[in-house]
C-alpha positions in Angstrom: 80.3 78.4 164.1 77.3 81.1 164.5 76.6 83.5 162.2 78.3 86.3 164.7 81.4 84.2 164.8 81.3 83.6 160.4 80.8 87.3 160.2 84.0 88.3 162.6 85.8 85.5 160.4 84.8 87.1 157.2 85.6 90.5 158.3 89.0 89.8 159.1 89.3 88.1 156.4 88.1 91.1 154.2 90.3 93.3 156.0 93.4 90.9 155.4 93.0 90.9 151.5 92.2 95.1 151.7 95.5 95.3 154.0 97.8 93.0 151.4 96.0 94.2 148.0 96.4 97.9 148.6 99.8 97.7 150.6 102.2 100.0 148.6 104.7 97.4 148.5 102.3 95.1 146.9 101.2 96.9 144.0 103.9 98.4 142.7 105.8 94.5 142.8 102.7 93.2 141.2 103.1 96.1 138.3 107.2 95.5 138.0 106.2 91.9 136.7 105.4 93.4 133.5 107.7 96.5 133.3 105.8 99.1 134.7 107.5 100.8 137.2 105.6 103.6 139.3 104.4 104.9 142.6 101.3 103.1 143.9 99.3 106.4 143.1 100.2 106.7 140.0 99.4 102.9 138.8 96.3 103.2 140.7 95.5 106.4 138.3 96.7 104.6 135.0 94.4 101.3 136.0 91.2 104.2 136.3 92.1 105.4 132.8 92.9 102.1 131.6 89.5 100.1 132.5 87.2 103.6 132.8 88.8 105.7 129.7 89.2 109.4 129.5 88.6 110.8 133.2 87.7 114.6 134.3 90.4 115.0 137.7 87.9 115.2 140.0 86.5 112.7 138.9 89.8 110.3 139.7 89.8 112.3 142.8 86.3 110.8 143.9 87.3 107.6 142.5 91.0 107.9 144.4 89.5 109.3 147.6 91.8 112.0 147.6 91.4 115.7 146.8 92.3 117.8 143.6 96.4 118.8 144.8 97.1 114.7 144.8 95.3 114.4 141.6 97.5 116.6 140.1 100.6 115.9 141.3 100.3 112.0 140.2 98.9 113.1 136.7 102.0 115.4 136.6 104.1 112.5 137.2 102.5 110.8 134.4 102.4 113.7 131.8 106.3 113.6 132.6 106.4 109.8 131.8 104.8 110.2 128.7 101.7 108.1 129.7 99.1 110.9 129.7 98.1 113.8 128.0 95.0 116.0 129.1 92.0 117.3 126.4 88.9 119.3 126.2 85.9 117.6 127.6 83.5 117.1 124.6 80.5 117.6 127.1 82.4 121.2 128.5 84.7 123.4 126.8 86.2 124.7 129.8 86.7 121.5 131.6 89.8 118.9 131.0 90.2 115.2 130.8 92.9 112.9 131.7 93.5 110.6 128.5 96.0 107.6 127.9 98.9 108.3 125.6 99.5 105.6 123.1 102.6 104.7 125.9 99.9 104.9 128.7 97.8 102.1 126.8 100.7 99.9 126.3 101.4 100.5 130.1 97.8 99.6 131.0 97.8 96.4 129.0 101.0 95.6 130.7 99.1 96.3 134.0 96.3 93.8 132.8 98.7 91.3 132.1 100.3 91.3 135.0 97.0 91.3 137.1 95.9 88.2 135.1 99.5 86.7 136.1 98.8 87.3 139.6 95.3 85.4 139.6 97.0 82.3 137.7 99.3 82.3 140.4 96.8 82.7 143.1 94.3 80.3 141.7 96.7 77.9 140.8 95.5 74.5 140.8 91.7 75.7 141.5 89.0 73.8 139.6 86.8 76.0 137.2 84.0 75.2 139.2 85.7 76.9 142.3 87.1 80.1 140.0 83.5 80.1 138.4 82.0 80.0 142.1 84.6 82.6 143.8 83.5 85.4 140.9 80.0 84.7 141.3 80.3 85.2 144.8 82.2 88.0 145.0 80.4 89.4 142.6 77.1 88.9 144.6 78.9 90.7 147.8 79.9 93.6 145.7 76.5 94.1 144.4 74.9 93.5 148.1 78.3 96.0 149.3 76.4 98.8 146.8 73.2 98.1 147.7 73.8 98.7 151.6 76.3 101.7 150.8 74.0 103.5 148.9 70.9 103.0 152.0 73.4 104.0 154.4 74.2 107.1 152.9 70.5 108.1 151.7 69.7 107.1 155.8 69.0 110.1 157.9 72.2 111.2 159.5 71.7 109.7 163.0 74.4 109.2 165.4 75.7 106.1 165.8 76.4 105.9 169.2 74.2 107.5 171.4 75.2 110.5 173.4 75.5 109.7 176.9 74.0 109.9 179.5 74.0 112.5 181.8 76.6 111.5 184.6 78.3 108.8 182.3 
């Protein structure tokens, strides 16, 4: 197989694990293994809190990809759970932060369990050596994932298609 052909393969592969990993469906099963029961926005929220600490909302917002009204509608949804609270910004008096309750750390932990659950399950009956080798190397491609993000959005903004020609 050529390196065109391993990159389609990895791709869809990529693509695959994005498409089952992120599905709705997914998530919020992976989070009922452990008790926690929300909507996929709202765990995705209490796992930003939970491995990140105390948030400002825009700042979930750029980490969410989704604007301020969502933001505050699933941190609603949680303040009504009990599993956060908001306080002042020790950096800005006039800005807020999204904190974990006592509940919402309890819920988080519950979360972690039940992500470590899931990669027993996943990797079950995987040497050390492979789990050892799959981190590194997805680790590697993250880093390499940054690296190239970061050049492509500090690149000039050119198109990338050309226009066409006239008569096209």
């Amino acid at each position: 197989m050529g390196t065109a052909e391993q990159n389609a393969v990895l791709i869809e592969v990529l693509n695959g694990l994005l498409a089952q990993w992120t599905a709705p469906d997914f998530t919020t099963a992976v989070a009922a293994r452990e008790g926690v029961v929300l909507d996929p926005g709202a765990l995705t929220l209490l796992t930003i809190l939970n491995n990140s600490g105390p948030q400002r909302p825009s700042a979930l917002g750029e980490r969410m990809v989704t604007g301020a009204s969502n933001i505050s509608k699933i941190t609603a949804r949680l303040e009504q759970a009990g599993l956060v609270g908001r306080s002042r910004d020790p950096l800005d008096s006039r800005a807020s932060l999204v904190v974990l309750t006592e509940a919402g750390e309890q819920a988080g932990e519950a979360l972690r369990r039940s992500g470590n659950s899931l990669v027993d399950d996943l990797l079950e009956g995987w040497s050390a050596e492979d789990r050892t080798d799959l981190v590194r190397l997805l680790a590697r491609f993250e880093n390499e994932t940054g690296r190239v993000s970061a050049a492509l959005r500090d690149a000039p903004n050119a198109a990338a298609f050309p226009p066409p020609a006239d008569g096209d």
